[in-house]
N, C-alpha and C positions, 0 to 999 in steps of 0.2 A: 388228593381228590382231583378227580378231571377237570380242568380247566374248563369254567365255563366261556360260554360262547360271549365275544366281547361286544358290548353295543357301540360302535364309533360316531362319532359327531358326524363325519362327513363322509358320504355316498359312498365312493368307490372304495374307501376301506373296508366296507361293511362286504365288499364282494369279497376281498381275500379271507373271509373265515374259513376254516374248514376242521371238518372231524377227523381229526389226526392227536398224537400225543406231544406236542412240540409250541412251546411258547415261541413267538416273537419278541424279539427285543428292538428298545428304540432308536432307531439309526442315529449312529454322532454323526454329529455339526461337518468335519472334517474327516471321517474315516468311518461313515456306514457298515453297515453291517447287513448281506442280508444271511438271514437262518432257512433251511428250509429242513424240517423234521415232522412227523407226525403230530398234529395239531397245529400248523404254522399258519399265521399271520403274514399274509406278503403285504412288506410296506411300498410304496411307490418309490420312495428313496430309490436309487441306486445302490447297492450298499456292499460289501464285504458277504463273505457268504460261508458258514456252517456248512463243509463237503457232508453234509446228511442233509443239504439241501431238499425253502422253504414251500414254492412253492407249494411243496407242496404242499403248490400246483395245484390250488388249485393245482393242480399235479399233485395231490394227495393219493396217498394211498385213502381207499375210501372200502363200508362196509359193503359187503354185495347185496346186490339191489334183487332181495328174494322176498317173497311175501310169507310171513309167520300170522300165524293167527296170537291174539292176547296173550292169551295163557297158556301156558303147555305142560303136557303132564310130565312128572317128575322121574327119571329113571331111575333104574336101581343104580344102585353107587359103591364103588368101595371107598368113598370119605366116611371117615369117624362122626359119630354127632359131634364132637369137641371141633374136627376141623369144617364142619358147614357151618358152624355156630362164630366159627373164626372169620370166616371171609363175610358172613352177613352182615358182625357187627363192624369190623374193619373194612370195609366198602362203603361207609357211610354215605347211600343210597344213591351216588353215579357212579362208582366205582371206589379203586384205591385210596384211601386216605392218607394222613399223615403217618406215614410208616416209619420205624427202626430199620436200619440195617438186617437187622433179625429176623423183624415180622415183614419184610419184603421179599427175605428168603424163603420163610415159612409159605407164604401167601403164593408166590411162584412155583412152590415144591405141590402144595397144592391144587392146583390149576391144570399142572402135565400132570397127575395123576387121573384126570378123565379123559374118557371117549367123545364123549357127547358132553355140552356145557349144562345139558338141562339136568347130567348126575348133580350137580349144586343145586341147590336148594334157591339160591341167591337169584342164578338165570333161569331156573325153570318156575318161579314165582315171577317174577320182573315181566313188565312188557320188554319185548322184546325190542322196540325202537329206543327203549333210554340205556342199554347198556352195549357193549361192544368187548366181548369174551379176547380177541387178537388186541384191541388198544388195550384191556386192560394187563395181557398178557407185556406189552412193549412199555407201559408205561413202569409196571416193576421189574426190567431189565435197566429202566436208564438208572432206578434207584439203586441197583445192587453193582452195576458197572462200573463204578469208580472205586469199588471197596478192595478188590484186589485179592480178594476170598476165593481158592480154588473153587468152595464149594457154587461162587457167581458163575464163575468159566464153568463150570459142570451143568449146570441148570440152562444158561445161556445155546451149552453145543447141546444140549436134551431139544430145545426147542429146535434146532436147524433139523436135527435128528428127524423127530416127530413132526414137525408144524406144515408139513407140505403143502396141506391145502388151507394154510392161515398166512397169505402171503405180508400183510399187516405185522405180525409177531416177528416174520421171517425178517423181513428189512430190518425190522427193529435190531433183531440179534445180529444181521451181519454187520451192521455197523456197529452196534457196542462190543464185539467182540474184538474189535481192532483195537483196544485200549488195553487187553492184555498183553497183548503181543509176542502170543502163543502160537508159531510157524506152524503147528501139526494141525490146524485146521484148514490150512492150503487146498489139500486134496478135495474137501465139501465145500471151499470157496469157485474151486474151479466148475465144481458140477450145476454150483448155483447161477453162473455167469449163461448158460444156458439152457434156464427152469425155464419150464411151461406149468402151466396149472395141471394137477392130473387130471389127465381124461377120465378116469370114472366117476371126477366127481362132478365133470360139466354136466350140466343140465338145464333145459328151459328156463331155469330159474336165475341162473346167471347172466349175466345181458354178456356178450361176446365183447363189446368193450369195456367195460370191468375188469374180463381176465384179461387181455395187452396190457390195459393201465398198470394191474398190480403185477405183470409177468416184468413188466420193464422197470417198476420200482427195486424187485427181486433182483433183479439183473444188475443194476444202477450201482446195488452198496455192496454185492458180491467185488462186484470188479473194480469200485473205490477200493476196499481192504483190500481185495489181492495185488492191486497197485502197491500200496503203502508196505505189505510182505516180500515187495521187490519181484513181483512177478509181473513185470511192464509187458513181457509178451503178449500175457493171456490178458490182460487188461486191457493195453492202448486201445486195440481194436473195439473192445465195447464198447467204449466212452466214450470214441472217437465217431460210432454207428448210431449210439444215442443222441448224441450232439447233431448228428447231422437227420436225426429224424423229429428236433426239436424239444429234446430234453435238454433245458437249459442246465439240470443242476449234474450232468457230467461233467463239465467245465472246471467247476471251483475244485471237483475231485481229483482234478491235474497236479495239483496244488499243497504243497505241505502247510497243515493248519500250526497256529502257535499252538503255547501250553493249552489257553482257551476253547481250542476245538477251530479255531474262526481262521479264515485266510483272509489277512488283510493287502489292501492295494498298494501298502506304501512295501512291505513285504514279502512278496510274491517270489516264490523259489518251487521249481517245479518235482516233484517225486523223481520224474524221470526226464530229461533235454528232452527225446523226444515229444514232448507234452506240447513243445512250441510249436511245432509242425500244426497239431492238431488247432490248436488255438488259431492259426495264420486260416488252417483251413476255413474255421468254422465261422471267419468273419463275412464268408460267399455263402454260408448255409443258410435253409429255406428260411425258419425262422427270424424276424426280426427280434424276438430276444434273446433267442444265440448270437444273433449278430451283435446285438445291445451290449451284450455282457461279455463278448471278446473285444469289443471293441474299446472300453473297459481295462481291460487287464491287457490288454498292446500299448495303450497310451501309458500305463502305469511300468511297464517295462523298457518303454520309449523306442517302442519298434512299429514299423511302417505308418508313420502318423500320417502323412497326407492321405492313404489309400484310408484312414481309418476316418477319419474328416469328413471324406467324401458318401462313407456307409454313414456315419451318423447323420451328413445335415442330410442325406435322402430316406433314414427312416422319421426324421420329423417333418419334413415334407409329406411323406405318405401319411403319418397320421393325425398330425396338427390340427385338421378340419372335421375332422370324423369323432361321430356320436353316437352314441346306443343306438340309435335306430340305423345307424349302418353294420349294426353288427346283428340286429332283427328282434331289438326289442328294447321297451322305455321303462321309465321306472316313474311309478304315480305313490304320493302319499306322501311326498317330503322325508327331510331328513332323520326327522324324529321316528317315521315308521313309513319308511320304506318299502313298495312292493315291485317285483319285476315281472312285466309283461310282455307276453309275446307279441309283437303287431298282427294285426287280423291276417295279413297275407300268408303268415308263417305257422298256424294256427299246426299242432304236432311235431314240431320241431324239438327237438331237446333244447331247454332254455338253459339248461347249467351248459352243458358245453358253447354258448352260446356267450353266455356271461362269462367264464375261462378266456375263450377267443379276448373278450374286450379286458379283461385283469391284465392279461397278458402282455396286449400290446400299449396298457397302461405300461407295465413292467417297461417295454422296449422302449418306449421313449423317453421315463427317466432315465435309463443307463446311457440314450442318446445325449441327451439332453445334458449330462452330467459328464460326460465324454467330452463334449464340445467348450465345455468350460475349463475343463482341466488343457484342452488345449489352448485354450485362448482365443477360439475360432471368433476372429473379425464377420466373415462371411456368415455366419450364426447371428450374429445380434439380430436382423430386422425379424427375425422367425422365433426366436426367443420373447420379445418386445412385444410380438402379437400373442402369443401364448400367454406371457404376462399380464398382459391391458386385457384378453377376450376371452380365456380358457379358466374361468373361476366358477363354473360351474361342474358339476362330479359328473355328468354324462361325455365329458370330452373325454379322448384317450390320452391328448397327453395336458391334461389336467395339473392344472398348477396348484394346486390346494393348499388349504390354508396351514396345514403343519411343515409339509417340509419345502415350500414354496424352490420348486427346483429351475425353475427361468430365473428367478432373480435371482438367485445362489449362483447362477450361472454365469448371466450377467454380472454379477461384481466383480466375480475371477478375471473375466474380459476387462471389463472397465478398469478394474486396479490397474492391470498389466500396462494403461496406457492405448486400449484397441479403440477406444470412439471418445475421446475426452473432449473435442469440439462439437459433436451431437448431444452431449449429454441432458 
């Protein structure tokens, strides 16, 4: 069943939800974790990171923002009665349910057999705002990707085949296809590293950033797997252009994940050497949390700590004092129900890319912030300390909140070491 949407205690969690297929998990104490996958939860944690990174992103892959009326009428279909009778009652009314290996293949086998979603009986009754024909397409590749069944690889290359313009599905498969690790899909990995959305299907109806967003998700896991297939050529270069145009989740796909899927910071081993080049770059890239999250995996590999000090204590400087309303909009209703408003000045602005801008730079100043303790940063404490004593409310960006309180987690590391034991 799709994961529903989580209600969080406190403010700023409640902005990382997104409509994608990909649970969050809860950062450890000592070696976080972040995820970024379809349906992801980004935690403020600093964390380890799922190269299907969580973001998104808010960096999600997201539905396109087209206007469907209610209802829509049903097309002709070559599905069987038996299999629309299959998906309605096995969709138990948001989508996929609890499926067999079996009935995930079925259910998948299914699906690439139409043109149009509204041949199923299931989407062309449904409003079209509670279902998502691409997630539900991604969500029964992650159940059949671990079973190791030709006929998964078979369904999985059908979608890269066919799915062109479901770029949603598509990310989905180029990254669970990695887990076969079947080289003859190379050739349609490389062609994926630079998709565009097709042109006959842009129209009006698609907003122009919508297609970059999902053209550069497509892009992102094409050139993860073809890294890990040992093709660093056609790779480096992508990850390397994404990184520096502020996709933070290129980075962790440097990176060879454990059995788990995760790259963690205590073990950090790169696909390919050249991976370090890119990392050292990306601690000067625009982004403060590209900067956040190399700066991150340099200290964890104990390379250029002081230049890496000096990027951390200046993105919590920059963000330390800043609030929703410097990013152009409040949030009224408390925490139990929460609403985001534009300020009057900004009255048509896009409020989700707006709200992103502020997740985001939440993101970068945990990974600062969590940087600066790992180093022991003395020079840190008094900017920490105020974070700590003034930053307990969810409209700050670098928000010390009450689950994973990253200033004091900070501060201890410091304080143990021996950094301020006559201030304390």
């Amino acid at each position: 069943m799709k994961k529903a949407i989580i209600i969080l205690t406190a403010l700023i969690l409640t902005t990382f939800i997104f409509t994608s297929c990909q649970k969050a998990k809860e950062p450890e104490k000592k070696e976080v974790q972040v995820q970024q996958e379809q349906k992801e939860e980004r935690k403020q944690q600093p964390s380890e990171m799922k190269p299907e990174a969580k973001p998104q992103q808010e960096q999600q892959l997201t539905t396109p923002e087209v206007k469907e009326e209610k209802s829509q009428a049903m097309e002709p279909s070559l599905l069987t009665e038996e299999e629309q009778r299959f998906i309605k009652e096995k969709w138990d009314g948001i989508g996929p349910g609890e499926l067999t290996i079996e009935e995930a293949l079925k259910a998948l086998k299914i699906l690439l057999k139409v043109k149009k979603t509204t041949e199923i009986k299931y989407y062309a009754e449904s409003d079209p705002g509670t279902w998502s024909y691409g997630g539900d397409i991604c969500e029964l590749i992650g159940m059949i990707s671990g079973s190791g069944k030709k006929e998964a690889f078979d369904l999985i290359l059908e979608v890269l085949k066919r799915q062109k313009t479901n770029p949603l599905a598509l990310s989905c498969a180029l990254k669970h296809i990695q887990r076969f690790g079947d080289k003859s899909v190379v050739p349609i990995l490389k062609e994926y590293i630079v998709y565009r959305f097709p042109q006959e299907e842009v129209s009006h109806v698609y907003k122009e950033k919508w297609i970059k967003d999902n053209e550069t998700k497509v892009r992102l896991q094409a050139a993860g797997t073809l890294l890990a297939f040992g093709e660093a050529d056609k790779a480096l270069p992508v990850l390397d252009e994404l990184a520096r145009q502020g996709e933070v989740e290129a980075l962790p796909l440097l990176f060879e994940p454990d059995k788990d899927g995760v790259v963690r910071w205590s073990k950090l081993k790169f696909w390919d050497e050249r991976g370090l080049e890119i990392m050292k770059r990306a601690i000067d890239y625009p982004s403060d949390e590209v900067k956040g999250w190399a700066a991150i995996a340099l200290v964890s590999l104990n390379i250029e700590k002081e230049k890496v000090e000096e990027v951390a204590l200046n993105i919590v400087k920059k963000l330390m004092y800043k609030t929703t309303r410097d990013y152009g909009f409040e949030v009224i209703g408390g925490h139990s129900n929460p609403e985001w408003v534009l300020l009057p000045n900004l009255k048509g602005e896009n409020l989700q890319e707006l709200r992103n801008k502020f997740s985001s730079d939440i993101r970068a100043c945990n990974y600062a912030i969590s940087t600066l303790g790992r180093l022991k940063s003395k020079r840190a404490i008094p900017l920490l300390r105020h974070i700590k004593e003034n930053n307990t409310e969810g409209d700050k960006a670098c928000w010390e909140n009450n689950v994973n309180k990253p200033a004091e987690h900070a501060l201890e590391r410091i304080i143990e070491n021996g950094g301020d034991h006559e201030n304390k």
